[in-house]
C-alpha positions in Angstrom: -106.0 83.9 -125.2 -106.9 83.4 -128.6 -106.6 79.8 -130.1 -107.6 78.4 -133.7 -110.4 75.3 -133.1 -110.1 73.9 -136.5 -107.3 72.5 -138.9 -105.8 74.6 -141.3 -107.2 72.7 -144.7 -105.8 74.1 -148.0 -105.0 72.9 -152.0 -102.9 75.1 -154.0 -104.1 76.6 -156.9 -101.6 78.8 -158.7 -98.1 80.0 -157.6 -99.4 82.0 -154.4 -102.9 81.0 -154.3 -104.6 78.2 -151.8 -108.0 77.3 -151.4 -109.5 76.4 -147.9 -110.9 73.4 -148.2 -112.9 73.0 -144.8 -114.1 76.1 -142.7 -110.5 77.6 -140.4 -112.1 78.9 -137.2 -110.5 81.2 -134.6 -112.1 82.2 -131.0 -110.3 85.4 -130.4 -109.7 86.7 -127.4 -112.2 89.5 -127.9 -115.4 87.4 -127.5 -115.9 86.5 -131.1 -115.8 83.9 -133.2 -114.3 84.5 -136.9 -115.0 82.0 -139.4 -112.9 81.7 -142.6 -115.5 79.6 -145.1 -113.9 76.8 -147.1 -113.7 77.6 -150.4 -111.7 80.9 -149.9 -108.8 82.0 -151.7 -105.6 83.1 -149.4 -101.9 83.6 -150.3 -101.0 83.2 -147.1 -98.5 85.8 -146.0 -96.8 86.4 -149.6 -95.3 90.1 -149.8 -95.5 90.5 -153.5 -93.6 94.0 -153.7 -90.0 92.5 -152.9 -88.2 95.6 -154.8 -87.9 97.3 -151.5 -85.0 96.4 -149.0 -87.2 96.4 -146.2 -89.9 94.1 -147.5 -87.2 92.0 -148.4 -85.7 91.5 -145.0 -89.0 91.3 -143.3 -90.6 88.4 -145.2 -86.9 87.0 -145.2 -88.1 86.6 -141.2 -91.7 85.6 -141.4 -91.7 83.5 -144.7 -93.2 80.4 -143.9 -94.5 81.2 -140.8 -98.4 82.0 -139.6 -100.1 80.8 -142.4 -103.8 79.4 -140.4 -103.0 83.6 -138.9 -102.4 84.8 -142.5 -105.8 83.0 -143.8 -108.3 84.8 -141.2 -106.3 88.1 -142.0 -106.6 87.9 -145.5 -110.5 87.1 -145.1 -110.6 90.3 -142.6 -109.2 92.8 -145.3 -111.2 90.7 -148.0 -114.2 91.2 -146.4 -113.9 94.4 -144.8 -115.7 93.3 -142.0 -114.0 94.9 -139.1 -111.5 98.5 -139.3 -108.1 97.8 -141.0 -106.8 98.5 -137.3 -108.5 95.4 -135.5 -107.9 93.2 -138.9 -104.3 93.5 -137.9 -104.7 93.2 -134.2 -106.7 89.7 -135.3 -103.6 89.1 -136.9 -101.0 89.3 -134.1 -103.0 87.3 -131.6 -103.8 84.8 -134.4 -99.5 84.6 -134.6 -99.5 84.6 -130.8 -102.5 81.7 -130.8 -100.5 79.5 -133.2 -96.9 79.6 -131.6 -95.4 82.4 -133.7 -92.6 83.9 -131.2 -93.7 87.4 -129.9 -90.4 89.6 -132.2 -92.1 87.3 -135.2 -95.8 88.1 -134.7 -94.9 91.5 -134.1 -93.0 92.0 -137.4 -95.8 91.0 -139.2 -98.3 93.2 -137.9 -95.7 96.4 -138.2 -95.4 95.2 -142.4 -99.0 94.9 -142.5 -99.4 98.1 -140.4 -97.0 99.7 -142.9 -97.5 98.1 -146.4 -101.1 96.9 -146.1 -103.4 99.8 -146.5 -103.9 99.0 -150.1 -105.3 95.9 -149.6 -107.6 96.1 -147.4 -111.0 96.3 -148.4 -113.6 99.2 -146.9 -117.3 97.5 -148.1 -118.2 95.1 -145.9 -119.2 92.0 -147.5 -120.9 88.5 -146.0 -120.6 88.1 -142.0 -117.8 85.7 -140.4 -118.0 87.0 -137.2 -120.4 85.9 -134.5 -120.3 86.4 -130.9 -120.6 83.7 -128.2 -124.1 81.9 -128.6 -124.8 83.6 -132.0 -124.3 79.7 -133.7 
C-alpha cells in the first residue's frame, strides 16, 4: 500500500496557488519513490472550469479533500515524468494512502481521467522518481 512519509508543508500565495515549503514524499505501491521538491507551486485539487454541471457536482464532492494526493499529481502532469495514465493511477492510491474513502478517490480520478488531458504536460522535465536504493 502506498503511504505519504512526509508532512504536507504549504504557504498560500494567491487565490489557488500554494507553495511546498519542505519536500512531500510518497512511496507508492509500485516500488518508487516520488518526490514533490519544496518550493513547488500546486492548487491542490481546484477545478477551475465550474460552467459545466458535472464539474460542479464533482468538486462539490471532493473539495477539500486529498490535497498531500493533489500535490504529487499536480507535480506528475507538471513534470511529465510518467504517461498521463499512471499520473492518475498515482493519484488514486495517493487518495487511498491518505484516508480518502474509495467512491471519493475514485471520483477524482474519473474528473481527472475526463477533464485533465489538457493539463498534463508531455516533455519530461527534472527527475522525482527513484526506485528503492536509488537515494
Amino acid at each position: 500500500m502506498s503511504q505519504f512519509t512526509t508532512t504536507l508543508k504549504t504557504e498560500q500565495i494567491g487565490k489557488w496557488q500554494h507553495t511546498l515549503l519542505a519536500d512531500l514524499v510518497l512511496a507508492d505501491e509500485e516500488q518508487r519513490v516520488i518526490t514533490v521538491p519544496a518550493g513547488f507551486v500546486t492548487d491542490f485539487a481546484s477545478i477551475k472550469v465550474l460552467h459545466n454541471a458535472f464539474l460542479f457536482i464533482l468538486f462539490a464532492l471532493v473539495s477539500g479533500y486529498g490535497n498531500y494526493a493533489a500535490t504529487v499529481h499536480d507535480f506528475l502532469y507538471t513534470t511529465g515524468q510518467v504517461s498521463r495514465k499512471e499520473a492518475d493511477a498515482v493519484l488514486y492510491r495517493a487518495l487511498r494512502a491518505e484516508g480518502v474513502a474509495r467512491w471519493r478517490a475514485w471520483l477524482f480520478w474519473a474528473g481527472v481521467r475526463l477533464g485533465g488531458a489538457s493539463h498534463y504536460t508531455k516533455t519530461p522535465a527534472s527527475p522525482g522518481f527513484f526506485t528503492p536504493g536509488d537515494r
